[in-house]
C-alpha positions, 0 to 999 in steps of 0.5 A: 532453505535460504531467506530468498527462498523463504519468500518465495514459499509464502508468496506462491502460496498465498497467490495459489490460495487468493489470486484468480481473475484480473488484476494490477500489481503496484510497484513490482519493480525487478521482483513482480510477485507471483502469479498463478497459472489461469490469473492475468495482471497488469503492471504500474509505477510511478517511475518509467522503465529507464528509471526503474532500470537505473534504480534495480540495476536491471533490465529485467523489471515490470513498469507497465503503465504510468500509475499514482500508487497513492490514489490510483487516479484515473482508474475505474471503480470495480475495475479489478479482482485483485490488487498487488502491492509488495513493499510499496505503501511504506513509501507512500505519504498517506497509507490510509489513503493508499488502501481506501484507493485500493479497495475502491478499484477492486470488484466486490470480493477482490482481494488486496494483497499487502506485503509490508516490511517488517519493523519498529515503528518510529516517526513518520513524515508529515502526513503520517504525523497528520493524519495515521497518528491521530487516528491510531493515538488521539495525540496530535502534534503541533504544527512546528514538530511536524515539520520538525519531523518531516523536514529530517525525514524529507531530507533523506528520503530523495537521496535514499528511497527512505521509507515514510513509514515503519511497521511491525505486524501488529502495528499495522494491524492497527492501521488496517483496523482504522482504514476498515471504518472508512471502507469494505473490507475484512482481513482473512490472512497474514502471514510473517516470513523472514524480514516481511508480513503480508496481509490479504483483505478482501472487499465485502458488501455489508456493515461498511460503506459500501459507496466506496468511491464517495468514501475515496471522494470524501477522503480525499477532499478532508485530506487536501487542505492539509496536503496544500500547506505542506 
């Protein structure tokens, strides 16, 4: 079995196992994840479909609707039964923030679905340096390594699509555990195939807040001055 098809193994199975209902799929690019016989999904992306063309070299790719992968801005509470996001949130600024929009679209008992590249964990840009370190550490940095930091990172990333953030599978396990203080969900799977993990967590009702979009307000708003100044 090749690494390609590797993937795709762990990838049907975890569709055929969680995947039912309605749902959006984040950033699916040229390689949409798979869908079950019976599930229906929408697509969305922060580029449009000549962008992502011009980027995968392919005609073949799913843009679907304009979308904010980071706040989900201007969907519905409880809108869907399922997210996607296959190797997205590693791009994204603030990942905690990227999972706390995503729980709050999702109806209770729906499923998020996290595919996260595998990797060391190094220094991130300067929200992760702002808001994930602290959280994972208690160390925070001063403001003049922040921008140290990011400013080398910020370098590259337009030219490359470089990464924010790297993970190994316990280190964003981590991460998972801190974001579930914010909001109502449970890790019920993972899974590890060739360079990727996935992650499953399903919304629930119970020891966690359970106004999720007060907690997405709230966040948000303690996140934006700090956003304003970089």
């Amino acid at each position: 079995m090749t690494d390609k098809e590797a993937i795709a193994a762990v990838r049907s199975e975890l569709s055929r196992r969680f995947i039912l209902g309605f749902g959006l799929e984040i950033g699916a690019g040229a390689r949409p994840f798979p869908i079950p016989a019976g599930a229906q999904v929408s697509y969305g992306d922060m580029r449009d479909r000549a962008s992502l063309e011009s980027y995968f070299k392919t005609n073949a790719v799913q843009s679907g609707e304009p979308i904010d992968a980071q706040t989900l801005a201007g969907i519905a509470d409880a809108s869907f039964d399922f997210v996607i996001s296959a190797h997205v949130i590693e791009h994204l600024r603030d990942p905690i923030g990227a999972i706390v929009s995503a729980i709050r679209v999702l109806k209770p008992g729906g499923i998020h679905l996290l595919v996260v590249p595998d990797g060391t964990c190094r220094d991130g840009y300067e929200e992760h340096l702002r808001y994930v370190h602290p959280i994972l550490t208690g160390q925070r940095y001063s403001e003049a390594e922040i921008q140290r930091q990011a400013t080398e990172a910020a370098r590259l990333w337009p030219k490359y699509g470089a990464h924010f953030h790297a993970w190994t599978r316990a280190g964003f396990e981590a991460l998972l555990d801190a974001a579930s203080n914010l909001v109502p969900f449970r890790l019920i799977e993972t899974a590890s195939v060739v360079n990727e993990n996935l992650f499953v967590l399903r919304k629930i009702i119970g020891d966690r807040p359970s106004n999720t979009a007060d907690v997405t307000e709230d966040y948000n708003r303690m996140a934006q001055p700090l956003k304003k100044r970089s």
